[in-house]
N, C-alpha and C positions, 0 to 999 in steps of 0.2 A: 414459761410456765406451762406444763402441761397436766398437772391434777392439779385439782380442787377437790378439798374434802365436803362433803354436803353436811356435816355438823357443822362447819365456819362460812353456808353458804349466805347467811343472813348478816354476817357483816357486808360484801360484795352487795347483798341486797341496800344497805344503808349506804354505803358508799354512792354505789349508783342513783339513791335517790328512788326505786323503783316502789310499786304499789304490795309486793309481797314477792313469797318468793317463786310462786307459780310463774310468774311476770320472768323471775333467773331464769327461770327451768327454760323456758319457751325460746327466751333470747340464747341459750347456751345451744338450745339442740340446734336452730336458727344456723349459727356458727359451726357448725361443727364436731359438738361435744358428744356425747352418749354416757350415761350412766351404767356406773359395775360395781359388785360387790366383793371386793380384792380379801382375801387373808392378810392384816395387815398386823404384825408383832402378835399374833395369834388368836384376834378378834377379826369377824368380818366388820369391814369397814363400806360404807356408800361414798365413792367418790365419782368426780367428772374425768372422763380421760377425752383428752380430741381425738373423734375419726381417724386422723391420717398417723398416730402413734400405735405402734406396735405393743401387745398388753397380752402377757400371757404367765401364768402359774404368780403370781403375786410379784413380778417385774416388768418395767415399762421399758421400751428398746427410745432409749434418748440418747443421739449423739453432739448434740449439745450441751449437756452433761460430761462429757468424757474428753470435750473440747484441750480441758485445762489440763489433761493426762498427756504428756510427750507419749506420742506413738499411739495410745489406746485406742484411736479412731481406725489407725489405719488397719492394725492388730485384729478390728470388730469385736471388739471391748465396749461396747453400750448400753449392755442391761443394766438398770440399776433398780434394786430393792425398792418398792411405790411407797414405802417409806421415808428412804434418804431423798427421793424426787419430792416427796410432799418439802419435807427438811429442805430441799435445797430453792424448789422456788417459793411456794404455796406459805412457808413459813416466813421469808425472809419479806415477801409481799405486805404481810398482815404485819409484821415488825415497822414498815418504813411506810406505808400507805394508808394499809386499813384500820388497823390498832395504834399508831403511831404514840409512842410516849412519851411520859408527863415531866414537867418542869420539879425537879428535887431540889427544895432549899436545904442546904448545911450551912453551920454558924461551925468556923473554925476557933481555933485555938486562941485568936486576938480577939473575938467578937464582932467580926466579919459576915454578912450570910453571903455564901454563894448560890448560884442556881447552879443545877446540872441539869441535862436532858438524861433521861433511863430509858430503857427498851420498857415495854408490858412487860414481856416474859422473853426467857431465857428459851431460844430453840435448842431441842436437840442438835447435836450436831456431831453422830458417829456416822463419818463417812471413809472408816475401815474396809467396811466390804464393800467391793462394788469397783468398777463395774466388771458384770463375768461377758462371755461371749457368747451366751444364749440364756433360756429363760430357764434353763434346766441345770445348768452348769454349775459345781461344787468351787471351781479355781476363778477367784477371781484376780486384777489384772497386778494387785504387788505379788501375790503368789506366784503369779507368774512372771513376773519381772525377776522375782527373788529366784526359784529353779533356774529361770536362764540365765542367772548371773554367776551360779555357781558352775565351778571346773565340771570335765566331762569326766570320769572314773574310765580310765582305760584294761580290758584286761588284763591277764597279768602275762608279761611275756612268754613266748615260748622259751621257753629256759629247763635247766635238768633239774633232778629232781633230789640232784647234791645241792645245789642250791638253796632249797626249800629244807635242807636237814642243820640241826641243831648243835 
């Protein structure tokens, strides 16, 4: 995980037990962290990004993110959207640690109750785009998997120009 949103930093603060969230703040820079305000789906956002992570025009340079991509890493495919990084760890963190969710009784069909476990909430999870090769780049790496996949148009032979007649 490399962001943290500072609207969800006060669960982190309950989790860890700490005295407020000045007490995160202090422990985060402590570690590493620094505060930014990213454009993030067209709002500025205040998140945590770590010092040693690459952060520029509203994407974060994560190559453990792009891990799961055959090739992407080697390609230098690891910008990804500080959106889909929040989505991919920051969300999945508060799903299974911080927010952790509730026991759902159902009464089936015989008069049965079951329990289930539920998530809180439902993360986004469009991870379409991403990742490109810099923080500025339009192609990211299916777009680019997809043009290299297709044939190469050759031009058209030297040939006459009886050929080319109807």
């Amino acid at each position: 995980m490399s962001v943290i949103p500072s609207s969800d930093q006060q669960l982190l603060v309950n989790h860890l037990r700490l005295k407020g969230q000045q007490a995160l703040r202090n422990i985060l820079r402590d570690l590493g962290w620094k505060p930014t305000s990213p454009r993030v789906k067209g709002k500025t956002q205040r998140v945590w990004v770590r010092n040693d992570v690459a952060f520029d025009k509203g994407r974060i340079d994560l190559p453990t993110l792009s891990r799961d991509l055959e090739g992407a890493v080697e390609l230098g495919f690891t910008w990804w959207p500080i959106s889909q990084a929040i989505a991919k760890g920051w969300d999945e963190l508060c799903n299974h640690v911080l927010k952790p969710g509730r026991f759902k009784q159902t009464v089936t069909d015989k008069g049965k109750t079951t329990t289930e476990y539920e998530l809180s909430h439902n993360t986004e999870k469009d991870y379409s785009r991403g990742p490109f090769p810099d923080s500025s780049s339009d192609i990211d790496y299916e777009s680019y998997k997809f043009l290299m996949s297709k044939p190469e148009k050759h031009p058209v032979d030297e040939g006459s120009f009886e050929d080319l007649r109807f």
